[in-house]
C-alpha positions, 0 to 999 in steps of 0.5 A: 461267061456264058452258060450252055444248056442242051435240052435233047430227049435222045441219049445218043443225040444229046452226047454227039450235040454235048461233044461238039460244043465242048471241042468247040469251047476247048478248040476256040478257047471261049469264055463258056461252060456247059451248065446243063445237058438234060433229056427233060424239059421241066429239069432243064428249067429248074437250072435256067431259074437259077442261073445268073448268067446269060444262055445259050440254048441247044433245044430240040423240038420234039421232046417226048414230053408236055412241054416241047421246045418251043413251049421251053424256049417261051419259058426261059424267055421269062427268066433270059431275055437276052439268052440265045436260043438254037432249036436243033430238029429233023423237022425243017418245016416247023421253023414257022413256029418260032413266030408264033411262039415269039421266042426269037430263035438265033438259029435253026441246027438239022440232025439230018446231016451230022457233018453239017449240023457240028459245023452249024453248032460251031458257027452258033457257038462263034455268033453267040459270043460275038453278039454277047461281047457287042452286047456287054461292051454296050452296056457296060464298062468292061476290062478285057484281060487274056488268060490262059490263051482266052480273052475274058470281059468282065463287068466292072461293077462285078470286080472285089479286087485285083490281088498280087499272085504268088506265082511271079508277074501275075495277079489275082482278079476277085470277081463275082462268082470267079476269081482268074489269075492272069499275067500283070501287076498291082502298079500297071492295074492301078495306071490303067484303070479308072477311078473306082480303083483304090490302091489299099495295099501293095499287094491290093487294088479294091474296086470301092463301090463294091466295099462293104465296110472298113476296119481301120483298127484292124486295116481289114477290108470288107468286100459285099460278096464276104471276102476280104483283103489288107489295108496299109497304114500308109494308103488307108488315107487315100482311100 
């Protein structure tokens, strides 16, 4: 998932921008969330320090503050070198700047003409997952799955376990940081993916690199993130 973050000293501005990037996520169905819309430079850096997730960056120029934009898109490099980071500005000219901030900005958005600028925050918002995919797949090993009309990529190594869902012909996907119900089974999970997936249960499909221990006596299993699932008697040999 990727997270967004505006950073746009005018009220008024920052909700049009905001807007249109969460009728973009909902019409587009992306695997995005906004993670923070903010007026102040050094607020905005806060979150970036503690996010895990890669970005995308919506950043005026021109911030009112002893930070601009350019000297914010420079800091969160530090912390997101492979964020993507969009100046939105009135200001065409300073476009040189990036090269003299290094900051390797995917795009430049201008307020000038409204209309223009929500198709132009669309196209980012398209480019940059697009790009993000590319990049994850090369990577890493990921497993697509389709949920509510989105198609999610994630990490195997970030996979606890796949759980059986109460809600018929769906199971559970226990990752890190999310858990997503979607439509399959435990038998067809178990057919299709690779070996670092151990069948525990019937209702439990455990990625192994991620257990943290096992308790035979009591046929728990412990997962390094906290959570847990059941082990049969039957299975506990195959794993």
């Amino acid at each position: 998932m990727l997270d967004i973050f505006v950073c746009e000293d005018h009220d008024a501005q920052r909700r049009t921008i905001v807007q249109t990037i969460q009728n973009t996520v909902l019409i587009e169905e992306l695997d995005m969330q906004l993670a923070l819309d903010a007026g102040d430079p050094y607020v905005l850096l806060e979150k970036v320090k503690a996010s895990q997730n890669t970005g995308i960056y919506f950043l005026d120029i021109d911030l009112n503050s002893s930070m601009n934009g350019m000297k914010l898109a420079q800091q969160i490099r530090l912390f997101d070198p492979r964020g993507f980071i969009i100046f939105i500005t009135a200001h065409s000219e300073l476009s040189y700047m990036t090269f003299q901030y290094r900051v390797e900005a995917m795009d430049f958005v201008l307020k000038d003409n409204p209309a223009e600028a929500k198709v132009k925050i669309r196209e980012c918002l398209l480019n940059a997952m697009e790009r993000y995919t590319l990049q994850t797949n090369k990577a890493h090993k990921v497993y697509t799955i389709e949920a509510g009309g989105r198609k999610i990529s994630v990490d195997y190594d970030d996979i606890f376990f796949f759980e059986t869902s109460s809600n018929i012909h769906k199971v559970i996907l226990h990752a890190k940081g999310r858990q997503i119900e979607f439509s399959s089974s435990i038998k067809k999970l178990t057919s299709t993916l690779s070996g670092n997936f151990v069948r525990c249960h019937r209702s439990f499909l455990v990625n192994k690199n991620n257990i943290k221990e096992v308790d035979a006596k009591n046929r728990i299993i412990y997962f390094t993130n906290g959570e847990t699932c059941l082990m049969s008697t039957r299975m506990m040999k195959g794993l």
